[in-house]
Biotite code that builds the C-alpha atoms (Angstrom):
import biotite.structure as struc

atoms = struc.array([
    struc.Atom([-18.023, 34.397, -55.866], chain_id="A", res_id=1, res_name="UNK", atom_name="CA", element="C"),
    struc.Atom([-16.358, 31.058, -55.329], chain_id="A", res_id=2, res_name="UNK", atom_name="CA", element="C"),
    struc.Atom([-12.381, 30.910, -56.712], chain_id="A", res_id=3, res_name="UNK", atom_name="CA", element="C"),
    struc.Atom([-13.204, 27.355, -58.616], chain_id="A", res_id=4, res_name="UNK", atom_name="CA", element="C"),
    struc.Atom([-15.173, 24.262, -57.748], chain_id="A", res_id=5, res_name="UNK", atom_name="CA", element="C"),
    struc.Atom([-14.413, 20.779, -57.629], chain_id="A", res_id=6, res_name="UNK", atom_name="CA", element="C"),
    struc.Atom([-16.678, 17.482, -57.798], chain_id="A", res_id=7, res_name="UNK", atom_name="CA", element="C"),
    struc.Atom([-17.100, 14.561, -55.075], chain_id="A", res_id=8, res_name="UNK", atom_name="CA", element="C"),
    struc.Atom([-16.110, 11.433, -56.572], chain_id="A", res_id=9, res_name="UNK", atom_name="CA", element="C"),
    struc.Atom([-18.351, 8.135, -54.798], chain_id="A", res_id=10, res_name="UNK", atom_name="CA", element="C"),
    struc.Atom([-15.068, 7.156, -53.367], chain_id="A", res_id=11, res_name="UNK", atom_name="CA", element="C"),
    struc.Atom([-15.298, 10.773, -51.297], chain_id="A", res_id=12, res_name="UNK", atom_name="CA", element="C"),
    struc.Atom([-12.597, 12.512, -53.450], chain_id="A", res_id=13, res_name="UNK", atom_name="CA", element="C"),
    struc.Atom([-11.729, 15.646, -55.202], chain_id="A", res_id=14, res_name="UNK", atom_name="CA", element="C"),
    struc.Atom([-9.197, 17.266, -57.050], chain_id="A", res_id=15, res_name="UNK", atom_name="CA", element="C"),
    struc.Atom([-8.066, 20.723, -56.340], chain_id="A", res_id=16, res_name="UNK", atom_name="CA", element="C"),
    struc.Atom([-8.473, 22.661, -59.434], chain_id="A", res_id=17, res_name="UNK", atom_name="CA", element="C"),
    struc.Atom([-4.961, 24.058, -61.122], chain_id="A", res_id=18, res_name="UNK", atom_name="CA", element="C"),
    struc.Atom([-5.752, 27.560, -59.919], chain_id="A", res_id=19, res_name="UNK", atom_name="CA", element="C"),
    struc.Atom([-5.929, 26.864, -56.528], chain_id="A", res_id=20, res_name="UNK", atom_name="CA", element="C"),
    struc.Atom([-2.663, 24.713, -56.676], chain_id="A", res_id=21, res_name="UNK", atom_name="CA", element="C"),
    struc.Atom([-0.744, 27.431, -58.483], chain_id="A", res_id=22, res_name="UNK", atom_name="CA", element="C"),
    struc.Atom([-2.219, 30.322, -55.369], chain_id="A", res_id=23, res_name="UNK", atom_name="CA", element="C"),
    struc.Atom([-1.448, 27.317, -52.709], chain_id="A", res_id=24, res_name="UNK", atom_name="CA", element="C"),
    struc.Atom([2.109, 26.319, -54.261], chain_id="A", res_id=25, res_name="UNK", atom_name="CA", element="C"),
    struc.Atom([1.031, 22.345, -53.757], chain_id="A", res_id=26, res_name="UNK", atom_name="CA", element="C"),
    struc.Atom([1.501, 19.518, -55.474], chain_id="A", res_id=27, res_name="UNK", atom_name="CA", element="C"),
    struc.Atom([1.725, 16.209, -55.491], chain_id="A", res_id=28, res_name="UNK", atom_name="CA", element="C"),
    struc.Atom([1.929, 14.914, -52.564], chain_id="A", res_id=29, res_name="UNK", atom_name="CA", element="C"),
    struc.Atom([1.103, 18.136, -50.420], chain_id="A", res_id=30, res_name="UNK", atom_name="CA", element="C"),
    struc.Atom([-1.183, 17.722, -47.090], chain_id="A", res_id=31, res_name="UNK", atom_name="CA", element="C"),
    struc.Atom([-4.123, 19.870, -46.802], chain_id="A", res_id=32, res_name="UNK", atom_name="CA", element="C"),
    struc.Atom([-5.919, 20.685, -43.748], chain_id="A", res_id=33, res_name="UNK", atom_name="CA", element="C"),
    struc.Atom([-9.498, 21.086, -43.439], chain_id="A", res_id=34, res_name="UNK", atom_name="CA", element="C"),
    struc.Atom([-10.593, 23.180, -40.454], chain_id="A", res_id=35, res_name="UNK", atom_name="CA", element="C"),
    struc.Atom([-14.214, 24.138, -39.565], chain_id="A", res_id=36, res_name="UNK", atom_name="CA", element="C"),
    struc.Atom([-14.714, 28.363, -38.917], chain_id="A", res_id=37, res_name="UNK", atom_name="CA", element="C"),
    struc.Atom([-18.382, 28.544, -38.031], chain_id="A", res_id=38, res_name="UNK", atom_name="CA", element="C"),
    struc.Atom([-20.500, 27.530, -40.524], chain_id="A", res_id=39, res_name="UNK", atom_name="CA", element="C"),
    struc.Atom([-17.669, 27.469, -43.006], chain_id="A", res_id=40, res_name="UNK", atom_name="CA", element="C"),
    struc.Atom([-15.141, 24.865, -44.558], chain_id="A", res_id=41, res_name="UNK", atom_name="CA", element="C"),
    struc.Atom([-11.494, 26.612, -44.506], chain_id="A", res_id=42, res_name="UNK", atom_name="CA", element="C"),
    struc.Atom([-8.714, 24.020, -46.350], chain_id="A", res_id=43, res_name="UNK", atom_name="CA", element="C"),
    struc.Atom([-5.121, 25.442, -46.693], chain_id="A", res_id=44, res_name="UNK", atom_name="CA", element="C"),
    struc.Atom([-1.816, 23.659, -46.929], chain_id="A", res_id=45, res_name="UNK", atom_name="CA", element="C"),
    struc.Atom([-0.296, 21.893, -43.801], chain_id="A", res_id=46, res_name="UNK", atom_name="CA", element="C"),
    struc.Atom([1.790, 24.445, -42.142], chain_id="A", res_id=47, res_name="UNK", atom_name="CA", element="C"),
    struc.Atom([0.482, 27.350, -42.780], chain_id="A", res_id=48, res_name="UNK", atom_name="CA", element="C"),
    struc.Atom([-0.502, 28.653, -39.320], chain_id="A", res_id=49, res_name="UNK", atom_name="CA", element="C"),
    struc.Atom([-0.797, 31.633, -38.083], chain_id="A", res_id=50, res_name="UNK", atom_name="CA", element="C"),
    struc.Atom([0.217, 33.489, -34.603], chain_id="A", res_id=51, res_name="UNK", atom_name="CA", element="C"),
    struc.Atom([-3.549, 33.349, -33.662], chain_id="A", res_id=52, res_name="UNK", atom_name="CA", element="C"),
    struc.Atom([-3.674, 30.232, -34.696], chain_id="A", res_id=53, res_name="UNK", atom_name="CA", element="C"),
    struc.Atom([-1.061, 29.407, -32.007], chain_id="A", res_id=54, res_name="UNK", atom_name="CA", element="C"),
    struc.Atom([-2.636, 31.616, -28.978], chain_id="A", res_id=55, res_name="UNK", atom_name="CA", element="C"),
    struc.Atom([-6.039, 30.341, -29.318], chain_id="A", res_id=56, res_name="UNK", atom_name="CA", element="C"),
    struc.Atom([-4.857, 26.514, -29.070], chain_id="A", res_id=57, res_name="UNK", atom_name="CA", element="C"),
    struc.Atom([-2.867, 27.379, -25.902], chain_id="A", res_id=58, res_name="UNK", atom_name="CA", element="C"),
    struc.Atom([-4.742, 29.874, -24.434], chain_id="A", res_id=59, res_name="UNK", atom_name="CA", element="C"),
    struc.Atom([-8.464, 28.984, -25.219], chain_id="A", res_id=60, res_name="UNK", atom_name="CA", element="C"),
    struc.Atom([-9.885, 30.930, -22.282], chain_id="A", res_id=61, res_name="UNK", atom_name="CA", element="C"),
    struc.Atom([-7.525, 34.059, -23.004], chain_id="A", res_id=62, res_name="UNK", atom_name="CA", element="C"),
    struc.Atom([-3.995, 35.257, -21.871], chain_id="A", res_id=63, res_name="UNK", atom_name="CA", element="C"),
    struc.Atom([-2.913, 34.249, -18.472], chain_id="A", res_id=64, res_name="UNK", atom_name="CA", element="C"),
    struc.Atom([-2.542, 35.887, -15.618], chain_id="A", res_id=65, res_name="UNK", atom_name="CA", element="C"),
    struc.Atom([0.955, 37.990, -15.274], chain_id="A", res_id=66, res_name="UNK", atom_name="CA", element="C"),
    struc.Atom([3.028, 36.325, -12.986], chain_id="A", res_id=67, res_name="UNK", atom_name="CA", element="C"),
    struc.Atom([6.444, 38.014, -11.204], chain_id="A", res_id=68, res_name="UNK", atom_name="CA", element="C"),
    struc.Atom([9.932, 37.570, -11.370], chain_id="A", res_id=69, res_name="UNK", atom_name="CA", element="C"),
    struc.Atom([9.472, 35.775, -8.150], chain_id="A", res_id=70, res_name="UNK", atom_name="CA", element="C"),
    struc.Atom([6.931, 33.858, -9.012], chain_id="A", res_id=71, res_name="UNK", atom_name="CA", element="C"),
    struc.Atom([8.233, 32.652, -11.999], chain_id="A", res_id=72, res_name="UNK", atom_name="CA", element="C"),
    struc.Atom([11.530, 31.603, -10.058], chain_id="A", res_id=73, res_name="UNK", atom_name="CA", element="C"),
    struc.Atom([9.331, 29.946, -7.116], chain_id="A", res_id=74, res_name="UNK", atom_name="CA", element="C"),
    struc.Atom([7.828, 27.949, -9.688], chain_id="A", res_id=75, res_name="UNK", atom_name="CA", element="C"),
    struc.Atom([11.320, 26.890, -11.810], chain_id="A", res_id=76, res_name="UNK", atom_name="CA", element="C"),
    struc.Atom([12.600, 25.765, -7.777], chain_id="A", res_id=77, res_name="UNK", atom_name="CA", element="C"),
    struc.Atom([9.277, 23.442, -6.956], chain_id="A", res_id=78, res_name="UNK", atom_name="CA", element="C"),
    struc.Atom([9.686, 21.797, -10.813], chain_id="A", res_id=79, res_name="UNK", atom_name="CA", element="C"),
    struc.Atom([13.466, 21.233, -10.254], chain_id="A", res_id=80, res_name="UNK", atom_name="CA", element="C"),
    struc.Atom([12.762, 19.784, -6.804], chain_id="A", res_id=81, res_name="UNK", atom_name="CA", element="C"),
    struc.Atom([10.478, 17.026, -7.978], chain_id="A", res_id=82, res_name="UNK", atom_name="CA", element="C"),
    struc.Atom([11.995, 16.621, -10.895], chain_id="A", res_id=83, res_name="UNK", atom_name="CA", element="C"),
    struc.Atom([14.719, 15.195, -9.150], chain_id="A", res_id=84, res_name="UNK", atom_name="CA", element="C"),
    struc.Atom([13.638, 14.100, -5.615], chain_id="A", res_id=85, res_name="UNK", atom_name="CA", element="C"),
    struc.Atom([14.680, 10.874, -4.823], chain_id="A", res_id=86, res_name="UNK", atom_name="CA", element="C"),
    struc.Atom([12.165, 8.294, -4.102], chain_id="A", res_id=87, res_name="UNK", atom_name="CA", element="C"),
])
């Protein structure tokens, strides 16, 4: 069962209902985000993301490989390097 409902004005506007405000903590002034989640509509306040959130946007095909200490010092070395090569 929905929380509350709200009504599409012709100018494509609606008001969130005092309820939802009071569970949110908005008010005026207060960005929402609309997100899509399937076949579903998610809204929540601007800032309010979560840890998944997070790892799917940077790692969309899943967690990277497990590099080495080495590695991961090989890799700082090149970076420096061309970072400040001289042309």
């Amino acid at each position: 069962m929905a929380l509350a409902q709200s009504r599409l004005t012709a100018q494509g506007q609606i008001s969130v209902p005092a309820e939802i405000r009071r569970r949110l903590g908005i008010g005026p002034g207060a960005v929402l985000e609309w997100d899509q989640d399937g076949d579903r509509i998610v809204v929540r306040k601007a800032g309010k993301i979560t840890s998944d959130d997070m790892h799917r946007a940077l790692f969309p095909k899943g967690p990277p490989k497990r590099k080495t200490l080495g590695e991961l010092k090989e890799g700082i070395k090149r970076h420096i390097r061309g970072r400040h090569a001289r042309g």
